[in-house]
N, C-alpha and C positions, 0 to 999 in steps of 0.2 A: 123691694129692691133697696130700701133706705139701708140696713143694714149689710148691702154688698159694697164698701168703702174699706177703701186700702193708702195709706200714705206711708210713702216709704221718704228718708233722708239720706242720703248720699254721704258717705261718715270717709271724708279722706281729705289731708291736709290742704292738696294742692288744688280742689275739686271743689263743688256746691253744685248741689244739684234735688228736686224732688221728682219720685214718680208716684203718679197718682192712677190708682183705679177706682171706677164708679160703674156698677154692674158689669155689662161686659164693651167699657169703654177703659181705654188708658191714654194716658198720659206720659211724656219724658221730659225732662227739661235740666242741661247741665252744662255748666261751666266752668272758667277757673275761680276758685276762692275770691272775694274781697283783697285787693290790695296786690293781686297777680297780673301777669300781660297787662298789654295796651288796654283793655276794654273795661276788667274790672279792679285795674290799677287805676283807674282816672275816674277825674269830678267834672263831667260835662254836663251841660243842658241836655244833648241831645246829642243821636250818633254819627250826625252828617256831622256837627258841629266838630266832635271827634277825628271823623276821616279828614279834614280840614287842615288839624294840627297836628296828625300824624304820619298820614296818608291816606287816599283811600284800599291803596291794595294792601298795606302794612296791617289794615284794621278787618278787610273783609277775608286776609289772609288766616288771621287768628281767626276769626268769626267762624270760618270754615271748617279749618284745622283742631277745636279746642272747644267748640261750643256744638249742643246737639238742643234738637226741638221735635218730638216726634208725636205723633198720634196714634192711634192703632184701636182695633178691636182683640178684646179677649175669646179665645174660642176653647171654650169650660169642657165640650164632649173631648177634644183632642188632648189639652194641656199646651193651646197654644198661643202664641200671641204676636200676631201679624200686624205689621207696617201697614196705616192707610197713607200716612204722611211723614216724610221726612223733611226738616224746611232746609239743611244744608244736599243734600244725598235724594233728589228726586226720584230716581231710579232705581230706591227701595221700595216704591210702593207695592203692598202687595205680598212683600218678602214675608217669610218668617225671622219674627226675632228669638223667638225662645219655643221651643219644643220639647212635651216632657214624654210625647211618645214617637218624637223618631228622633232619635241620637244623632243623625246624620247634618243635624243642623247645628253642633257644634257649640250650643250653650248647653249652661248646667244652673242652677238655682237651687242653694240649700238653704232648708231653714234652720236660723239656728234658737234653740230654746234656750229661755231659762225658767226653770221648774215647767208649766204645763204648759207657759206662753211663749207664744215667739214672738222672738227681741228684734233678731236680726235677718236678713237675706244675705246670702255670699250668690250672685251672681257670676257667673263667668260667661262675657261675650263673646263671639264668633271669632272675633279679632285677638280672643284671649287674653285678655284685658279682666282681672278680676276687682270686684265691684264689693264694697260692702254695705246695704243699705238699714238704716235702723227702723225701727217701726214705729212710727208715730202714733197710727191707728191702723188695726186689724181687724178686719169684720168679715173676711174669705180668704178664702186661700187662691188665687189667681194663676199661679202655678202649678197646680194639678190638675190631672188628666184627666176627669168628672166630678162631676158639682158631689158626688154622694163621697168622694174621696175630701174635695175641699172642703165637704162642713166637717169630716174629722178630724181636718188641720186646724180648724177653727180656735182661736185662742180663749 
């Protein structure tokens, strides 16, 4: 399982964010860039300290609106990748986030190569929101529908 390790970088001006896979667990974590909005425009101690000198609905406003935190299992026989936890959006637990065998859920994920490796993902979310993530480290393919398809993706 050591070499089932995925990190993606979240490549957008306005954005910062990583996703991480590790077997068949994942990770999501994103925000705005360094130096953007109330949260990661500011130099505080701490984020109570924050809501303090901003407000607190001004900051849990963004927090909600602009930042994401999610959990999930990968599920390698489908090509899928289901919500166990969302920290803003409770009520995805469970959901599917990305499906590469039923269309009906409204993401897409391409790799993009350059020569035999892959560089990049182009996500596109449910909300249609396109995503470009770079590839830090590649060790599966997490987005395909069976493991005997993702060791072909294998870079």
């Amino acid at each position: 399982e050591e070499d089932k390790v995925v990190v993606l970088e979240l490549v957008d001006a306005k954005r910062s964010g990583l996703w991480l896979f590790v077997g068949r667990y994942f990770a999501r974590v994103s925000g705005l860039a360094p130096g953007r909005g109330l949260v990661a425009g500011s130099c505080c101690s701490s984020l109570e300290q924050l809501m303090s000198f901003q407000g607190s609905s001004s900051v849990e406003d963004e927090l909600r609106g602009s930042y994401e935190a999610i959990d999930g299992e990968v599920e390698a026989a489908l090509g899928q990748l289901r919500v166990k936890r969302d920290v803003w959006q409770p009520e995805r637990a469970g959901m599917l986030m990305y499906s590469a065998s039923d269309q009906s859920v409204g993401t897409t994920a391409e790799l993009i190569r350059v020569g035999d490796k892959v560089a990049s993902v182009s996500f596109v979310s449910t909300a249609g929101a396109k995503e470009h993530w770079k590839v830090v480290f590649w060790g599966f393919n997490p987005f395909a529908q069976c493991q005997q398809e993702a060791d072909r993706e294998e870079a």
